[in-house]
PDB file of N, CA, C and O in Angstrom:
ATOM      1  N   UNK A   1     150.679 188.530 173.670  1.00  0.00           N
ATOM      2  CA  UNK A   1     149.931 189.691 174.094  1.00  0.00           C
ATOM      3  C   UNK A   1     150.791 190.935 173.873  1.00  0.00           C
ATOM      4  O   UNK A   1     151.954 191.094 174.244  1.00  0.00           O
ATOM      5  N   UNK A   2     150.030 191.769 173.219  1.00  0.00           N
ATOM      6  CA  UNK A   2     150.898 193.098 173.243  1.00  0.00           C
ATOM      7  C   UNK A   2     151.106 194.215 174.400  1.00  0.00           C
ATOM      8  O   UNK A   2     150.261 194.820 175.060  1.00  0.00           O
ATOM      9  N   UNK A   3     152.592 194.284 174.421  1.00  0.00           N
ATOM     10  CA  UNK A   3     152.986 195.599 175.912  1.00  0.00           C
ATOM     11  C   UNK A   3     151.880 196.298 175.612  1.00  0.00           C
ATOM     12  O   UNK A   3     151.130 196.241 174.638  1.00  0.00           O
ATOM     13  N   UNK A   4     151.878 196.999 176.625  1.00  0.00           N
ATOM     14  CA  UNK A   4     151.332 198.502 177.113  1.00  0.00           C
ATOM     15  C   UNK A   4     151.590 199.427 177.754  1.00  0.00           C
ATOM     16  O   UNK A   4     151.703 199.052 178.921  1.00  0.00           O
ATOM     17  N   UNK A   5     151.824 200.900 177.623  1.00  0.00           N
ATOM     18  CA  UNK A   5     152.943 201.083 178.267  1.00  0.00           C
ATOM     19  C   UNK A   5     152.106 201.891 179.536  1.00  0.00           C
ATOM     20  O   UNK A   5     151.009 202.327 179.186  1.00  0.00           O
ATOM     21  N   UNK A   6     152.430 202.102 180.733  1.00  0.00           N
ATOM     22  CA  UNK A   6     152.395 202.843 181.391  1.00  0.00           C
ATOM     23  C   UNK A   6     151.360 203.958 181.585  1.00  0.00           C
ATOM     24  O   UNK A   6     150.629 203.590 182.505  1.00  0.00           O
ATOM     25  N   UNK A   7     151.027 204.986 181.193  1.00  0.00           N
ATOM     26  CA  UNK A   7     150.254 206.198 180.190  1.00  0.00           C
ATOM     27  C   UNK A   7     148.863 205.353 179.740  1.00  0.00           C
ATOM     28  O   UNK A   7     147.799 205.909 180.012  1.00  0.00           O
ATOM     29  N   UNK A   8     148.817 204.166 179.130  1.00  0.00           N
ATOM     30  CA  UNK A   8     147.835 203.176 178.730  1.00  0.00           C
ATOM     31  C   UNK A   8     147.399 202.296 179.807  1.00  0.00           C
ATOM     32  O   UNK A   8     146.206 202.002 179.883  1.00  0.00           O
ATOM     33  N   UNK A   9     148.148 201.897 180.551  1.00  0.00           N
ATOM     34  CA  UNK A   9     147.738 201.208 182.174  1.00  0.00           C
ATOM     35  C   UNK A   9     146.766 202.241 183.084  1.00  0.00           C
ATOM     36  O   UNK A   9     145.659 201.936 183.528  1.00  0.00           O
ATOM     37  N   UNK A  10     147.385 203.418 183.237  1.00  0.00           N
ATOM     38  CA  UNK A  10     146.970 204.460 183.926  1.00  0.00           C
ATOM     39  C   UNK A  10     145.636 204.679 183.356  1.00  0.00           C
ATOM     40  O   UNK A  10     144.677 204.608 184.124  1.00  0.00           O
ATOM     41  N   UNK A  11     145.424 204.960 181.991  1.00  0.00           N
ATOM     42  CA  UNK A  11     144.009 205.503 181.175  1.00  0.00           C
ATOM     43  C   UNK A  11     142.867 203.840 181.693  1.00  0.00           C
ATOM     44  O   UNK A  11     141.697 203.855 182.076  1.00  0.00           O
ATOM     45  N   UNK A  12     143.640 202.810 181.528  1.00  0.00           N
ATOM     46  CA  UNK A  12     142.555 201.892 181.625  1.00  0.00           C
ATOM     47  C   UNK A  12     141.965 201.679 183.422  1.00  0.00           C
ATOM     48  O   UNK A  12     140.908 201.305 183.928  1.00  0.00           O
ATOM     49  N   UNK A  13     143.253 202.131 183.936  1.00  0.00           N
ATOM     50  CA  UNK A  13     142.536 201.998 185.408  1.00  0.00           C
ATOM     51  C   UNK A  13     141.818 202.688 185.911  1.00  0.00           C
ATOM     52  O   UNK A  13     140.865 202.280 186.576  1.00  0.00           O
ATOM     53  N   UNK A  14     142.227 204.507 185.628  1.00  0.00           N
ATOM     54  CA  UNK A  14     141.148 205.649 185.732  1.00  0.00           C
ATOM     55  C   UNK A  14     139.256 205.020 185.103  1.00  0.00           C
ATOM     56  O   UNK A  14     138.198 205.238 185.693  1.00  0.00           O
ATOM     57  N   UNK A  15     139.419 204.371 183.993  1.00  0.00           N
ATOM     58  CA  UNK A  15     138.518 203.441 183.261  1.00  0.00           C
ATOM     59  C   UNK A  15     137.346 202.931 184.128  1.00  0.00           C
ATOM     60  O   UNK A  15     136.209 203.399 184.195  1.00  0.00           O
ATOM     61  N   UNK A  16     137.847 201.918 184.746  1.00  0.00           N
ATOM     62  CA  UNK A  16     137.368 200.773 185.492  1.00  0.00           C
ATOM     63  C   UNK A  16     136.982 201.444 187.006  1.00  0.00           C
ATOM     64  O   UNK A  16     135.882 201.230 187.515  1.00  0.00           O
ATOM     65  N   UNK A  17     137.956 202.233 187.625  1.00  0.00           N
ATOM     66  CA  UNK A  17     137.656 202.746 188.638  1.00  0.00           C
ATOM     67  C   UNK A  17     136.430 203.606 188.482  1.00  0.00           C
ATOM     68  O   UNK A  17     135.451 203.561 189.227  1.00  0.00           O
ATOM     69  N   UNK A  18     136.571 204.340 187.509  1.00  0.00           N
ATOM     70  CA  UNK A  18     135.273 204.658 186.982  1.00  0.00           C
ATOM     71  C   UNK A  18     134.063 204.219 187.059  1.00  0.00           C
ATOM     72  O   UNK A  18     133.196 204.783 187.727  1.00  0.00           O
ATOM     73  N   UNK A  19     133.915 203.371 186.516  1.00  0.00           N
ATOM     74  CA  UNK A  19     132.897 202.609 186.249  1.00  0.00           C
ATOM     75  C   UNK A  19     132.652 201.771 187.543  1.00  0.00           C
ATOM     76  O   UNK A  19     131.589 201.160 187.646  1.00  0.00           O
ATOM     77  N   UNK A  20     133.539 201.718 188.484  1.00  0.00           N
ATOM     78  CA  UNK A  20     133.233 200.471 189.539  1.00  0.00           C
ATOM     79  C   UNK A  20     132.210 201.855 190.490  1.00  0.00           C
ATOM     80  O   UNK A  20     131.071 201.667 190.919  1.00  0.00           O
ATOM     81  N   UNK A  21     133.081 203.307 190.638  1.00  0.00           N
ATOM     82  CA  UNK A  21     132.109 204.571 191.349  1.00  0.00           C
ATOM     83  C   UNK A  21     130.812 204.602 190.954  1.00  0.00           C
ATOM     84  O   UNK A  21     129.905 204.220 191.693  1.00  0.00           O
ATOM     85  N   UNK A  22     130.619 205.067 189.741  1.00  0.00           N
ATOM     86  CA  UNK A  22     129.631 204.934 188.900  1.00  0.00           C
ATOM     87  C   UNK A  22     127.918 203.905 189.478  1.00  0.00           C
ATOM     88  O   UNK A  22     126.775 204.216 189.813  1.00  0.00           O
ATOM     89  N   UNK A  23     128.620 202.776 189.320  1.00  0.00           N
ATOM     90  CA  UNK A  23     127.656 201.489 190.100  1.00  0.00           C
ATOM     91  C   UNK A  23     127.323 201.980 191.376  1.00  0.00           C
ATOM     92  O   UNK A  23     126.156 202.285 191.621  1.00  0.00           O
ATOM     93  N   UNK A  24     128.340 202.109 192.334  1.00  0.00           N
ATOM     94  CA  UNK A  24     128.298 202.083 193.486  1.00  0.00           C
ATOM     95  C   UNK A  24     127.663 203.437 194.048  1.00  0.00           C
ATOM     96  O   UNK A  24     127.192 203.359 195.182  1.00  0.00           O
ATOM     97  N   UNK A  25     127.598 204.563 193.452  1.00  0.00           N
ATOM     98  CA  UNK A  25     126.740 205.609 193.612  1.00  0.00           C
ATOM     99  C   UNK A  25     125.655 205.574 193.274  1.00  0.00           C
ATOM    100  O   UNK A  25     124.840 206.240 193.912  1.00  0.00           O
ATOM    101  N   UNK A  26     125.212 204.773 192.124  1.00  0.00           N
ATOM    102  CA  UNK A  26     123.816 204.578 191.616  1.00  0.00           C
ATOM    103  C   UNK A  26     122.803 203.265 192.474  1.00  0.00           C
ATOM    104  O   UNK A  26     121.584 203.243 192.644  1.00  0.00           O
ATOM    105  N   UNK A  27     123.754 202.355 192.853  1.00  0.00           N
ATOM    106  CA  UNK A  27     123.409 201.530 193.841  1.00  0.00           C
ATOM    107  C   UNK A  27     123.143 201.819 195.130  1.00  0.00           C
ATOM    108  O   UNK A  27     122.045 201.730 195.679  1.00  0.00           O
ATOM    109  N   UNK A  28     124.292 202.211 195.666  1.00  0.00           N
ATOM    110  CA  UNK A  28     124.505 202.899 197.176  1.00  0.00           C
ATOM    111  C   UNK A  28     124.517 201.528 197.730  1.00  0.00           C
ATOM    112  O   UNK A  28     124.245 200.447 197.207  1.00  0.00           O
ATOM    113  N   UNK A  29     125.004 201.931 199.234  1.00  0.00           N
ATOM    114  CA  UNK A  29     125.646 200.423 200.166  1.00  0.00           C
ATOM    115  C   UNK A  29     124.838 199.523 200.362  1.00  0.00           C
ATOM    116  O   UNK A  29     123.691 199.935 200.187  1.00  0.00           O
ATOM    117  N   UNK A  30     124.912 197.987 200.777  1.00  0.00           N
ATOM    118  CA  UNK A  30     124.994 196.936 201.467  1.00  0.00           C
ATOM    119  C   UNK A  30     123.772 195.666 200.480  1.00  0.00           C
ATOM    120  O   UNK A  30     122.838 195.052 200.996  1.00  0.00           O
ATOM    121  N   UNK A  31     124.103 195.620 199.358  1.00  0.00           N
ATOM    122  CA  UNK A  31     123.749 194.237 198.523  1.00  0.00           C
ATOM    123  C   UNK A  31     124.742 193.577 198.575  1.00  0.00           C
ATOM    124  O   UNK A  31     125.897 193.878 198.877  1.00  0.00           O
ATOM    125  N   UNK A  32     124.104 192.284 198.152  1.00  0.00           N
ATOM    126  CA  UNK A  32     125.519 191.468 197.894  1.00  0.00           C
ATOM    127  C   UNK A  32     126.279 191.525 196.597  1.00  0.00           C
ATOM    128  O   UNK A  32     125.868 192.027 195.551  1.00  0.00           O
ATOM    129  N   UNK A  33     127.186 191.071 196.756  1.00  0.00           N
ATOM    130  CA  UNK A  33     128.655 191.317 195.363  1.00  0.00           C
ATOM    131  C   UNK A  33     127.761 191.369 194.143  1.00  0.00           C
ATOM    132  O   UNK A  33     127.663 192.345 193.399  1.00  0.00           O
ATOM    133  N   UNK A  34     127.140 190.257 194.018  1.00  0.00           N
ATOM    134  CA  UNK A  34     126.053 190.165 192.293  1.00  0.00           C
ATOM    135  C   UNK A  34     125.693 191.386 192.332  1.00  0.00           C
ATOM    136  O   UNK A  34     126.053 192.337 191.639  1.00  0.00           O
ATOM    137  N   UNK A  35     125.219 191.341 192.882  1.00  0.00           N
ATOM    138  CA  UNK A  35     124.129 192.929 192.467  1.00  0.00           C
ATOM    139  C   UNK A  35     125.427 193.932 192.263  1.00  0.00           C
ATOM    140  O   UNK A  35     125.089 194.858 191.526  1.00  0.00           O
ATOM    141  N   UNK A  36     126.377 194.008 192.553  1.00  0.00           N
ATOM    142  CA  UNK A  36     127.032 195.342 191.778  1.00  0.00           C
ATOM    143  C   UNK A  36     127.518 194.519 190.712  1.00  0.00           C
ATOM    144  O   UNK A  36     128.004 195.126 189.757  1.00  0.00           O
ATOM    145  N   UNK A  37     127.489 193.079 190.660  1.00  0.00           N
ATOM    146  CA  UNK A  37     128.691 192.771 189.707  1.00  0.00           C
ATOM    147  C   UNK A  37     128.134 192.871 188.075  1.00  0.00           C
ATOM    148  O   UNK A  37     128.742 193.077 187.024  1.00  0.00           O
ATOM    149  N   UNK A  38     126.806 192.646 188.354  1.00  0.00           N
ATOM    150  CA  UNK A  38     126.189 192.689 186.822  1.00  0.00           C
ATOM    151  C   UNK A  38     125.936 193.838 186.517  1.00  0.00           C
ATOM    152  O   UNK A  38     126.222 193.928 185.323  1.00  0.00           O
ATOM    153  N   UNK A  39     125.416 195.171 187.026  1.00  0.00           N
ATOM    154  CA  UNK A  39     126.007 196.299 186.380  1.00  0.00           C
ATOM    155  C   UNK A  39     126.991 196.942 186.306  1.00  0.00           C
ATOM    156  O   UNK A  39     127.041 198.074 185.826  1.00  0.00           O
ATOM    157  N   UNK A  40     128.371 196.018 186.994  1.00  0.00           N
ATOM    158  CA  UNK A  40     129.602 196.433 187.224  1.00  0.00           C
ATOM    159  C   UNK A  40     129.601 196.186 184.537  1.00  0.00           C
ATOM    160  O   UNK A  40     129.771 196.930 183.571  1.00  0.00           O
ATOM    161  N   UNK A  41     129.308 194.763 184.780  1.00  0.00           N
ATOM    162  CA  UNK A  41     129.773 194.297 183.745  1.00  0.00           C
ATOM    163  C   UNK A  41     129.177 195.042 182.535  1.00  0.00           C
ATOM    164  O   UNK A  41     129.753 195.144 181.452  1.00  0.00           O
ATOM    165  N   UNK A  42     127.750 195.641 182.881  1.00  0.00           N
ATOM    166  CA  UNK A  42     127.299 196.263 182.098  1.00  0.00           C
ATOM    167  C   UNK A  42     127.822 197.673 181.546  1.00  0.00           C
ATOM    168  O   UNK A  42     127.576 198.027 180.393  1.00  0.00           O
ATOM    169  N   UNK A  43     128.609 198.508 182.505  1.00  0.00           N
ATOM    170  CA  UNK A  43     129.181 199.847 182.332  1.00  0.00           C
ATOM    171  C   UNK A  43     130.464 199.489 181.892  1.00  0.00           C
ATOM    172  O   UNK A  43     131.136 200.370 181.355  1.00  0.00           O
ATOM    173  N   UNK A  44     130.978 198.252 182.031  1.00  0.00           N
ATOM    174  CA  UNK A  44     132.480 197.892 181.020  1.00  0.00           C
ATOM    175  C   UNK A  44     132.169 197.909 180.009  1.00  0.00           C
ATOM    176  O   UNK A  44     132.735 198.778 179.347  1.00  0.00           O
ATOM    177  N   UNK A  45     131.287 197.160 179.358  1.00  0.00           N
ATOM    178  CA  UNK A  45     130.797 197.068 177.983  1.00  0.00           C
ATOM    179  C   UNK A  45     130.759 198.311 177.573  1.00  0.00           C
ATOM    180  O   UNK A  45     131.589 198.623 176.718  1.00  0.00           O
ATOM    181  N   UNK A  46     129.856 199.293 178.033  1.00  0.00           N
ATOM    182  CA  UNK A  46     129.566 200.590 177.891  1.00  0.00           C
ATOM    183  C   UNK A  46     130.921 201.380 177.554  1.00  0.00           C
ATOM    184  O   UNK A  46     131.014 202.103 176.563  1.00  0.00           O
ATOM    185  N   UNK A  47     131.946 201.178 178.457  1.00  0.00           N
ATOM    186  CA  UNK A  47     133.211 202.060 177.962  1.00  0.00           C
ATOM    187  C   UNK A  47     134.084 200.973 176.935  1.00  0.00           C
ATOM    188  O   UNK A  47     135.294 201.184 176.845  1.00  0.00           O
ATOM    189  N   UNK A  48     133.516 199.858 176.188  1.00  0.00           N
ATOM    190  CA  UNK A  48     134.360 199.122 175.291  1.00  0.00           C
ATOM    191  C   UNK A  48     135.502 198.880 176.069  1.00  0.00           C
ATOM    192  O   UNK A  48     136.639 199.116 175.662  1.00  0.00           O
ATOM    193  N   UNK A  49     135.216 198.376 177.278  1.00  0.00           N
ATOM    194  CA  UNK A  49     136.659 197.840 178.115  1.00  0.00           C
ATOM    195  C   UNK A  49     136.110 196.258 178.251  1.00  0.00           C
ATOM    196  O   UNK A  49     135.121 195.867 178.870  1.00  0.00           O
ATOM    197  N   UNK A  50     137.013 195.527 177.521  1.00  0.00           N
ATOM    198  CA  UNK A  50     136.623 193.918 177.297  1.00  0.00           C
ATOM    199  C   UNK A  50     137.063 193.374 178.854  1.00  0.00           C
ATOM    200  O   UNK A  50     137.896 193.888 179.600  1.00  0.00           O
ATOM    201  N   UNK A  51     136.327 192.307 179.065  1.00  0.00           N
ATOM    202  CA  UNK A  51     136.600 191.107 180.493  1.00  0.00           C
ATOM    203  C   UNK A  51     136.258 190.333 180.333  1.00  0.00           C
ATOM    204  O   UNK A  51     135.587 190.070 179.335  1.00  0.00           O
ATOM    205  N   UNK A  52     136.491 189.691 181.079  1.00  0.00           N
ATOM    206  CA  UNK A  52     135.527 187.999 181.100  1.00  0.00           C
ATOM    207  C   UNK A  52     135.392 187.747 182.498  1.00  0.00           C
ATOM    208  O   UNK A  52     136.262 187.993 183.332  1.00  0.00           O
ATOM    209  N   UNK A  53     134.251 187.237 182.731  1.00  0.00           N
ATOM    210  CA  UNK A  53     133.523 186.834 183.934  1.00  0.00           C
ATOM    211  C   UNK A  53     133.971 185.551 184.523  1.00  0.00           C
ATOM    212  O   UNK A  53     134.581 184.759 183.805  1.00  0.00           O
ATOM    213  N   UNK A  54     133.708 185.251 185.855  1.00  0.00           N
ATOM    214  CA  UNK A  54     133.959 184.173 186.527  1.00  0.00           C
ATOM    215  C   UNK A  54     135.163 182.955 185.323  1.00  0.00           C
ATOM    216  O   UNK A  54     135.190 181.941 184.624  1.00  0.00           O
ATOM    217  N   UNK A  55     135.877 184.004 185.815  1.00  0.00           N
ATOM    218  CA  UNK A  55     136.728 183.218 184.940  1.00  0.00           C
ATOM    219  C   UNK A  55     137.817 182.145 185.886  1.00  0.00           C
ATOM    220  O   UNK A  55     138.247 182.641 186.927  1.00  0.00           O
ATOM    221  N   UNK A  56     138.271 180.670 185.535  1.00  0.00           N
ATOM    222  CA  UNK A  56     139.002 179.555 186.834  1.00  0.00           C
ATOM    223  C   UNK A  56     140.371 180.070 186.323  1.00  0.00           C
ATOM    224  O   UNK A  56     140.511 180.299 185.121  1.00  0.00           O
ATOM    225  N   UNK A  57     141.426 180.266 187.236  1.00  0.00           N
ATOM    226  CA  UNK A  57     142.400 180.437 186.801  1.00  0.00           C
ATOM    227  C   UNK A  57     143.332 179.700 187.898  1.00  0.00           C
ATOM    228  O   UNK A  57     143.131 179.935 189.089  1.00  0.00           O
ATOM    229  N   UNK A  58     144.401 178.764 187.475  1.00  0.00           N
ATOM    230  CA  UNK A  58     144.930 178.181 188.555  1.00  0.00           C
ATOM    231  C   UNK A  58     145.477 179.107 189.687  1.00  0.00           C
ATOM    232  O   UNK A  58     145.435 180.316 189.460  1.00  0.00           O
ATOM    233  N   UNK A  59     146.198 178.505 191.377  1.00  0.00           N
ATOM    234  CA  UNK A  59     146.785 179.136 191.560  1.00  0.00           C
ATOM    235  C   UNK A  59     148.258 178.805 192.265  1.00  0.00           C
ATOM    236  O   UNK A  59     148.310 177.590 192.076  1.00  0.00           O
ATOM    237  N   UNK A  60     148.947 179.003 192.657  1.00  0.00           N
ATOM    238  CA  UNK A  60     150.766 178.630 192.214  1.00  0.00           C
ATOM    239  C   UNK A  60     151.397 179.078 193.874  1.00  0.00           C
ATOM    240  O   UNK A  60     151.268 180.091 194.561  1.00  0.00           O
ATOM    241  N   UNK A  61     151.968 178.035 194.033  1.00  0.00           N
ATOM    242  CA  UNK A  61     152.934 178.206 195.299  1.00  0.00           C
ATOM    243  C   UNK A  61     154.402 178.014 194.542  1.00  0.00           C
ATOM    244  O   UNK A  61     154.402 177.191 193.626  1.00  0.00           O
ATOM    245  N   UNK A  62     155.525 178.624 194.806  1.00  0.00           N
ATOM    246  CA  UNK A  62     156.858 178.235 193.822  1.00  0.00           C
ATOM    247  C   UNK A  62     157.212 177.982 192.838  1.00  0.00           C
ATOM    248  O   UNK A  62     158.240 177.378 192.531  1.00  0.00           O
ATOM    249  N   UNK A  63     155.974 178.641 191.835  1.00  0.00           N
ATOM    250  CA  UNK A  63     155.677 178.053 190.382  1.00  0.00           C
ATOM    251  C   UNK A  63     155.430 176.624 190.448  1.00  0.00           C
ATOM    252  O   UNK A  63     156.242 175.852 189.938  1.00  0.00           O
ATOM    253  N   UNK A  64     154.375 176.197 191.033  1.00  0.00           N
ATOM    254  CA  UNK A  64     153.953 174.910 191.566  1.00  0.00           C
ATOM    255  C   UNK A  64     152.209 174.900 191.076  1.00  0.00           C
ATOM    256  O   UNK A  64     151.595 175.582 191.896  1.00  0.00           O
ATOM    257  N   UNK A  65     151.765 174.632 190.569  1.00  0.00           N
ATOM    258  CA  UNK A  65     149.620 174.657 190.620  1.00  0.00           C
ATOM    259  C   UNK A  65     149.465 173.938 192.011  1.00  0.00           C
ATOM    260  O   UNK A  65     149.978 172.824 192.115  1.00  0.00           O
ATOM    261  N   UNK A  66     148.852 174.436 193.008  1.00  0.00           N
ATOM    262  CA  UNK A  66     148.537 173.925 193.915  1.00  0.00           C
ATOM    263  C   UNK A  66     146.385 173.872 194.018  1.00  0.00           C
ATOM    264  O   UNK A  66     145.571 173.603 194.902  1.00  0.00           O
ATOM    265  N   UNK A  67     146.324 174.227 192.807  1.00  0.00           N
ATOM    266  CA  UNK A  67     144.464 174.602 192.923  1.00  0.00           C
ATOM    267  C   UNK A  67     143.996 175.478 192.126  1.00  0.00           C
ATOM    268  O   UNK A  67     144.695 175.801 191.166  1.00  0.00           O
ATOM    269  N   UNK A  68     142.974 175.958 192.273  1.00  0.00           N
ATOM    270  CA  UNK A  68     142.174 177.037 191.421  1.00  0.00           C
ATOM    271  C   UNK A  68     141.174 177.759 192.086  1.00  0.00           C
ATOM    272  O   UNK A  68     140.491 177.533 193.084  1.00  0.00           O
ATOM    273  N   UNK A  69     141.256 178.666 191.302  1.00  0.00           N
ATOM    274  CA  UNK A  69     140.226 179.665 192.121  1.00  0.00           C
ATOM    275  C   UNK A  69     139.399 180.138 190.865  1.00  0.00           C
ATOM    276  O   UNK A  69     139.742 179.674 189.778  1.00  0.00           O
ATOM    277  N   UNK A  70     138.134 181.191 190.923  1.00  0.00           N
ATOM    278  CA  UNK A  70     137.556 181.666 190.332  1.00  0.00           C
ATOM    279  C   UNK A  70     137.076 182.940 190.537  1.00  0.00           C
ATOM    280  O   UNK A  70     136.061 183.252 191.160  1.00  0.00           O
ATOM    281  N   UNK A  71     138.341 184.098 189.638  1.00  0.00           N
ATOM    282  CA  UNK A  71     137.682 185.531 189.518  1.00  0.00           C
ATOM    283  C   UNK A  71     136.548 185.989 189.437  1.00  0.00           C
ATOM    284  O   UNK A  71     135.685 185.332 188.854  1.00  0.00           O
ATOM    285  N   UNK A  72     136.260 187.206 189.986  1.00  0.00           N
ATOM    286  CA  UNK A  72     134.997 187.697 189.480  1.00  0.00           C
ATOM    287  C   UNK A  72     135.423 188.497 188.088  1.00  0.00           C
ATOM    288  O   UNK A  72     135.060 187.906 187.071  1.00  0.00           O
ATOM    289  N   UNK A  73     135.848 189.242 187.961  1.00  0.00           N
ATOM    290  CA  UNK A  73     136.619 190.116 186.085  1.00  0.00           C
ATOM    291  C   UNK A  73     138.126 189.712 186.174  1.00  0.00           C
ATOM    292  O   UNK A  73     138.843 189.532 187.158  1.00  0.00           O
ATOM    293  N   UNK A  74     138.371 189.629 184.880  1.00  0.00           N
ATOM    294  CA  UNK A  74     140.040 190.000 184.747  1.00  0.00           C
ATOM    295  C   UNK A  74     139.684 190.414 183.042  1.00  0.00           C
ATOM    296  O   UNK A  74     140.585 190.805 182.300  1.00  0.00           O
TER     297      UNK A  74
END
């Protein structure tokens, strides 16, 4: 995977934070997670910011796999 520096972290998080306001103003409060999450995914696309959904990713006690869990984006 290629670095990124800093300046490029910052631009992609301004990004996403973006886009997570965005939903959540056009939505407004108290649905459940789905309901923001699929037009969460739809306004990523929109700014060409790639993810993947419910994605299993193990998870680690002492550099140990003790289980897995499942994200909503990464």
């Amino acid at each position: 995977m290629d670095r990124i520096n800093e300046s490029e972290i910052d631009r992609l998080t301004h990004k996403i934070i973006g886009c997570t306001m965005k939903v959540h103003s056009t939505l407004g409060n108290g649905f459940q997670e789905v309901i923001y999450q699929r037009p969460l995914a739809i306004e990523l696309a929109y700014e060409n910011i790639s993810f993947q959904r419910e994605l299993e990713m193990p998870t680690l006690y002492r550099e140990e796999k003790t289980g897995t869990r499942r994200v909503d984006f990464l």
